[in-house]
VOKE-626789 format. One line per 8 residues: number of its first residue (from 1); for each residue x, y, z of N, C-alpha, C. Coordinates in steps of 0.1 Angstrom, whole numbers. Each point is the difference from the previous one (the first is absolute). Example, Ala and Ser with C-alpha at 12.3 -4.5 7.8 and 13.67 -1.06 7.14 Angstrom:
1	132:-57:78:-9:12:0:9:12:0 | -4:11:-7:9:11:0:-8:11:8
***
This chain:
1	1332:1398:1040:-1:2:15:13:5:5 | 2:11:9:11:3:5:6:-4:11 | 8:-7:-1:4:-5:15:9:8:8 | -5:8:12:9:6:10:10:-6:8 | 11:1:5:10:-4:2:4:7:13 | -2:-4:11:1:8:13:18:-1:4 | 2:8:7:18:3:3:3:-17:5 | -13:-8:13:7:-9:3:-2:-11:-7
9	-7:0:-11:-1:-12:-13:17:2:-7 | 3:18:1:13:-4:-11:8:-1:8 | 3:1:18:11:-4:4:0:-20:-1 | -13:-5:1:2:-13:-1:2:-3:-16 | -4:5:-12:1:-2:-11:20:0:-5 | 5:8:10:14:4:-2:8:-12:3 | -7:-8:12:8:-13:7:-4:-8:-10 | -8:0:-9:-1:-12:-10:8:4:-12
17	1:11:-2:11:5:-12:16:-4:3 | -4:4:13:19:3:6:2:-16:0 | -8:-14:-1:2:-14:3:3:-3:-18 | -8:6:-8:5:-2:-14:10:4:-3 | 7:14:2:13:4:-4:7:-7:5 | 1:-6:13:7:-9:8:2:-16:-2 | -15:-6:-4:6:-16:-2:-8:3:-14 | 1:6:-9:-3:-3:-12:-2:-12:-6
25	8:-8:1:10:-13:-5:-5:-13:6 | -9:5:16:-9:-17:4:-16:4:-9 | 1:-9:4:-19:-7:-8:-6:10:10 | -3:11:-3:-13:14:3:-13:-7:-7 | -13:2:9:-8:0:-6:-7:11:2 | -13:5:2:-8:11:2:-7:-5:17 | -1:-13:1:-4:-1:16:10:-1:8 | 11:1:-7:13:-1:12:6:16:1
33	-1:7:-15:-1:18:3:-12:6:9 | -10:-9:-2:-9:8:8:-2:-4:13 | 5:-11:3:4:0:18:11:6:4 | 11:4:-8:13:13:3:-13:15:3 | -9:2:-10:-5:10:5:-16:-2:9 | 3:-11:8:-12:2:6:-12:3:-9 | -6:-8:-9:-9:3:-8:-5:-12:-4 | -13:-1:-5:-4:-13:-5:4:-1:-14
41	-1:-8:-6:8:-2:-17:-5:9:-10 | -18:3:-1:-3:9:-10:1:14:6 | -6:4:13:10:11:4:5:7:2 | 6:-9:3:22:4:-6:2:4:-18 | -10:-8:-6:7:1:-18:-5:13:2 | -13:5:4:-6:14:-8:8:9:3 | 2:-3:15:8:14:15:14:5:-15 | 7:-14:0:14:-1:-5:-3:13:-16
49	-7:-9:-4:0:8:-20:-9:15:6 | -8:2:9:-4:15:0:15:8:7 | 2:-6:10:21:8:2:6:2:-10 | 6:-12:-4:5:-2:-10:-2:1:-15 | -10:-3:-5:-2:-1:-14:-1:-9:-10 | 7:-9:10:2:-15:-8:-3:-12:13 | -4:-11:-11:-3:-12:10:11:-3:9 | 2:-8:13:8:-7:6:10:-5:-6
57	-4:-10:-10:5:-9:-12:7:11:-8 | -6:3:-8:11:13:-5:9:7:4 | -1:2:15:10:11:5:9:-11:3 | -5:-17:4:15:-5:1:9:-8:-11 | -8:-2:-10:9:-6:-14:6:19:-5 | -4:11:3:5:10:-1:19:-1:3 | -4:-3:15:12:-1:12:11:-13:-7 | -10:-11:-2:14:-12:-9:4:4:-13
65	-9:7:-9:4:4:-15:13:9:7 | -3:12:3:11:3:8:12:-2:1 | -2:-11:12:14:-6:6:3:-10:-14 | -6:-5:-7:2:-5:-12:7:4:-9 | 1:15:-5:6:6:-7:12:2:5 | 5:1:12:10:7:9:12:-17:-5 | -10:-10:3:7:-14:-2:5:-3:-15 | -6:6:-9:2:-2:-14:11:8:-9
73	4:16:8:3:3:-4:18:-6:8 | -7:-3:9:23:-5:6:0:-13:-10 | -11:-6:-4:6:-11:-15:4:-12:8 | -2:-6:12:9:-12:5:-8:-13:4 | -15:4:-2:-13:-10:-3:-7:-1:-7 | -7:-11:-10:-5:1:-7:-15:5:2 | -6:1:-12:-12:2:3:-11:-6:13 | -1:-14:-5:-3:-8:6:2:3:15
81	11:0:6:8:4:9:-3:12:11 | 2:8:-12:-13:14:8:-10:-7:1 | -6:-1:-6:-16:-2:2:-5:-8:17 | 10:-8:2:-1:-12:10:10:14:13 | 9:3:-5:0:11:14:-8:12:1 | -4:3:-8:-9:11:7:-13:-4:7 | -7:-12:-2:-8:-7:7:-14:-4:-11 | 2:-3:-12:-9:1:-11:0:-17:-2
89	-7:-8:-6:-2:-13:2:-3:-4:-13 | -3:5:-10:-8:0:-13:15:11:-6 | 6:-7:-15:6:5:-5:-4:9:-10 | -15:-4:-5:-11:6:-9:-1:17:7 | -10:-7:10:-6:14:6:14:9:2 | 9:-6:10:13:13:-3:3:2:-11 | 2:-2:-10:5:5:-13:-9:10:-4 | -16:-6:2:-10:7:-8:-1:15:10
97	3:1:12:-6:13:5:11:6:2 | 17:-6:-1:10:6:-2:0:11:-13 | -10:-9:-13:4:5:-13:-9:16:2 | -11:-8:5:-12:14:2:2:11:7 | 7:-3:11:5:12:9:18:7:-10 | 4:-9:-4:13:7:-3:0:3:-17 | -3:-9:-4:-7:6:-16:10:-5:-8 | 9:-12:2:9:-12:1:-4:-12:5
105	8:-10:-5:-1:-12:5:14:-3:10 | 1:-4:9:10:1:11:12:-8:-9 | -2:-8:-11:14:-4:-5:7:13:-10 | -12:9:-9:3:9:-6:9:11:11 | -7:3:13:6:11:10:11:-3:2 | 4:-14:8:13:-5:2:11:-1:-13 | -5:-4:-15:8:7:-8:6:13:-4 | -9:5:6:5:17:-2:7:4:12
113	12:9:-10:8:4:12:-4:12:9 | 6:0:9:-5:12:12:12:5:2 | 6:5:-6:17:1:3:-6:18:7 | -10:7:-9:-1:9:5:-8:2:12 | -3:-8:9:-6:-4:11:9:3:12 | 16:1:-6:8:-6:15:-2:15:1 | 7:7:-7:3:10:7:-11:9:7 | -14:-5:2:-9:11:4:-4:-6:15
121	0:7:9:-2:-6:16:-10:-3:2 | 2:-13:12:-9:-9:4:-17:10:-3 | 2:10:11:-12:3:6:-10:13:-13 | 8:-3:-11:-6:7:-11:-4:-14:-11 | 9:-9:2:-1:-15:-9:-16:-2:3 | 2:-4:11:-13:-6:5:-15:8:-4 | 2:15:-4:-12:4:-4:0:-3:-17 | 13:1:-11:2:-2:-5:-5:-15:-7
129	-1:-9:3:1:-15:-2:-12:-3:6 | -10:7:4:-12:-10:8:-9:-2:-10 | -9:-13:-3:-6:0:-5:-15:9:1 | -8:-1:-11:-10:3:2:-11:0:-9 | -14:-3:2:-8:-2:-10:-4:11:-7 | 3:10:10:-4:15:-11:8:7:-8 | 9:-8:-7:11:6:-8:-9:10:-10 | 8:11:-5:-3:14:-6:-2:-7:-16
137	-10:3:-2:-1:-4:-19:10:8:-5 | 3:-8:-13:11:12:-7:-8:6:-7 | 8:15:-3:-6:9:-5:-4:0:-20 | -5:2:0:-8:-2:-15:6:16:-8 | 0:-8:-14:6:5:-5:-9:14:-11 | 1:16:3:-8:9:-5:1:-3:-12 | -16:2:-7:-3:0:-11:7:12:-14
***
């Protein structure tokens, strides 16, 4: 079933995004996103994944994996540590959707150096380093 998405569903769908990029880090649920967009709970989930593509949920452990990586790679908290500032409560589930989205485990990423990180600018970093579930399969090798 196709769900349409009228202009003033995405301007309210935007106030629920623009509250994830923003408090990422407090306890979000999907009825507290969907009263940022004026929406009832289910929806809000369909309005959000037909805009967007992905669940509510997804787009905001997106936003902590994220700021997660950003935390891992300055090296000055531990895992654990991230996990509890970016707003994740369960050390499991962050590790486990950290590993799925980054294709690493956040202690393996934070081992690895980024030295070649510094020198590339913020506003290119940030596309560079975002996670995502649709990473490109590697290319297979011609017969």
């Amino acid at each position: 079933m196709l769900v349409a998405v009228t202009p003033e569903d995405l301007a309210h769908l935007r106030r629920a995004r623009d509250l994830m990029d923003r408090e990422y880090a407090s306890p979000l649920d999907v009825p507290a996103m969907a009263r940022a967009a004026l929406m009832s709970p289910s929806h809000f989930s369909r309005q959000f994944r037909a805009a967007y593509g992905e669940t509510p949920y997804g787009y905001l452990m997106t936003r902590r994996i994220e700021r997660a990586k950003a935390l891992l790679r300055l090296g000055k908290l531990s895992v654990t540590e991230v996990c509890v500032e970016v707003g994740c409560t369960s050390l499991g589930s962050f590790s486990a959707r950290f590993t799925e989205l980054v294709g690493e485990t956040p202690s393996a990423y934070r081992a690895r150096t980024h030295d070649s990180l510094a020198v590339v600018p913020g506003c290119h970093l940030k596309g560079l380093t975002r996670p995502s579930r649709f990473r490109e399969a590697a290319p297979r090798p011609s017969s």
